[in-house]
N, C-alpha and C positions, 0 to 999 in steps of 0.2 A: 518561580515556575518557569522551565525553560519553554523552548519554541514548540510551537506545534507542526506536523509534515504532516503531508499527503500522500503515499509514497502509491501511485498506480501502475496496473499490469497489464498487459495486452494476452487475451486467451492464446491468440495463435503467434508469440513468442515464449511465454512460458507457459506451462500447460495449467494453471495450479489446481484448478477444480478438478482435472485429474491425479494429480499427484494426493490433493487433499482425501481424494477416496480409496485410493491406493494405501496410504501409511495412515489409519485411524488411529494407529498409537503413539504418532505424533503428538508432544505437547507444546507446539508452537513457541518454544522459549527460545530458538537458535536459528535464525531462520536471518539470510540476508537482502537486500535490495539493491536494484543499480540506483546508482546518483549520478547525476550527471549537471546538477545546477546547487547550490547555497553549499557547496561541500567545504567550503573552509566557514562555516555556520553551525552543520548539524552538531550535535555533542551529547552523548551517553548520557541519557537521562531526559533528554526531550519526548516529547509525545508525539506519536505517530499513529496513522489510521490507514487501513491499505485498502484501495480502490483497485474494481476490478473490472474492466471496460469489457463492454460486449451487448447482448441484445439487453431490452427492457427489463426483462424479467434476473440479469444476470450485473446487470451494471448499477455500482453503487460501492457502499462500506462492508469488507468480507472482516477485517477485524481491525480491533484498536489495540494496542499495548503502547512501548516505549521504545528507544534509539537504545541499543548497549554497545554501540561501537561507534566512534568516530569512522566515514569513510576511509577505507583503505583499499588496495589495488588485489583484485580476486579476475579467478577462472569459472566460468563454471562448468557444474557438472552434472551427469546423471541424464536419463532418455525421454526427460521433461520438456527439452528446448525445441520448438518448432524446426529451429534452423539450427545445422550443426557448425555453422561458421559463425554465426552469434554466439553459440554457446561456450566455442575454443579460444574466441579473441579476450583479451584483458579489459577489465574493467571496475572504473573504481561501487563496492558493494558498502553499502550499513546495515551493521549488525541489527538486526529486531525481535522481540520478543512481544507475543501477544497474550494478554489476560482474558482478553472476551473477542469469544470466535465466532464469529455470524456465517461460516459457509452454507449451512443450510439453508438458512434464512438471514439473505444479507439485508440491510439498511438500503433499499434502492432510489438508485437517484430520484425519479419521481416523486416520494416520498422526502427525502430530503429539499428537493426543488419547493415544495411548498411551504416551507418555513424560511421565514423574510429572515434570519441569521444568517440559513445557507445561503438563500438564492443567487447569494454574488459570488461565490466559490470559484474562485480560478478554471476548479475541475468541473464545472459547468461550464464557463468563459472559453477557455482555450485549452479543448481537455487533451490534445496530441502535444501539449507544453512537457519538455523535458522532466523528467523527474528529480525532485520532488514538488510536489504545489504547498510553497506554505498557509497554514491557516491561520485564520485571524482567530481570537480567542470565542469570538462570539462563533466563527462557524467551529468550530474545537467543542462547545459547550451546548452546540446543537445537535453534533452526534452523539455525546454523550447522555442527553436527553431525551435521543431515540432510542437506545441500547436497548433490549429488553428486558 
């Protein structure tokens, strides 16, 4: 079993809960991330969980799937990004596909915070840390045990 990430997002850098309502015929299998820390680590086929910072009701697990790309160096694009000088600069992204999509109803921290697996979660710890936060298998095994 490879590694586990945490890959999180900042609402007022990428929009997603708007985008995610925007394209419902999205099926979450091509979808990339910035990295910016463990990038000679991640590897196609890892497990990954996307956290999505913002208030109580909105910060927490939005989905889980896997890593299908080693990082590589990307642009981004489309009228998603808060700032359009974040969005035109280069940066290295991993590839992600999600199997279970919690948008509606994410996994929130709160909820997470009370289970002695998470509780010590980096993205609890030091949640403005670089992306990605690795997970220990026990906190990996605690979102999956929330899942619905």
């Amino acid at each position: 079993m490879g590694a586990a990430w945490l890959f999180h997002g900042n609402l007022h850098t990428w929009r997603v809960l708007d985008y995610v309502r925007d394209h419902p015929e999205d099926d979450y299998a091509d979808w990339t991330w910035t990295v910016v820390r463990y990038r000679d680590e991640i590897r196609a086929g890892d497990r990954a969980a996307l956290w999505i910072a913002g208030p109580p009701s909105v910060r927490g697990v939005h989905a889980v799937g896997r890593v299908t790309t080693e990082p590589f160096e990307s642009i981004g694009d489309g009228p998603y990004w808060g700032d359009a000088a974040e969005r035109d600069r280069p940066r290295l992204v991993a590839g992600l596909a999600f199997d279970h999509v919690l948008f509606d109803h994410p996994l929130l921290a709160s909820e997470l915070r009370q289970d002695p697996r998470f509780a010590e979660a980096s993205i609890l710890r030091i949640p403005r840390a670089a992306n990605p936060h690795r997970l220990r298998d026990r906190e990996w095994r605690s979102i999956l045990d929330h899942l619905p």
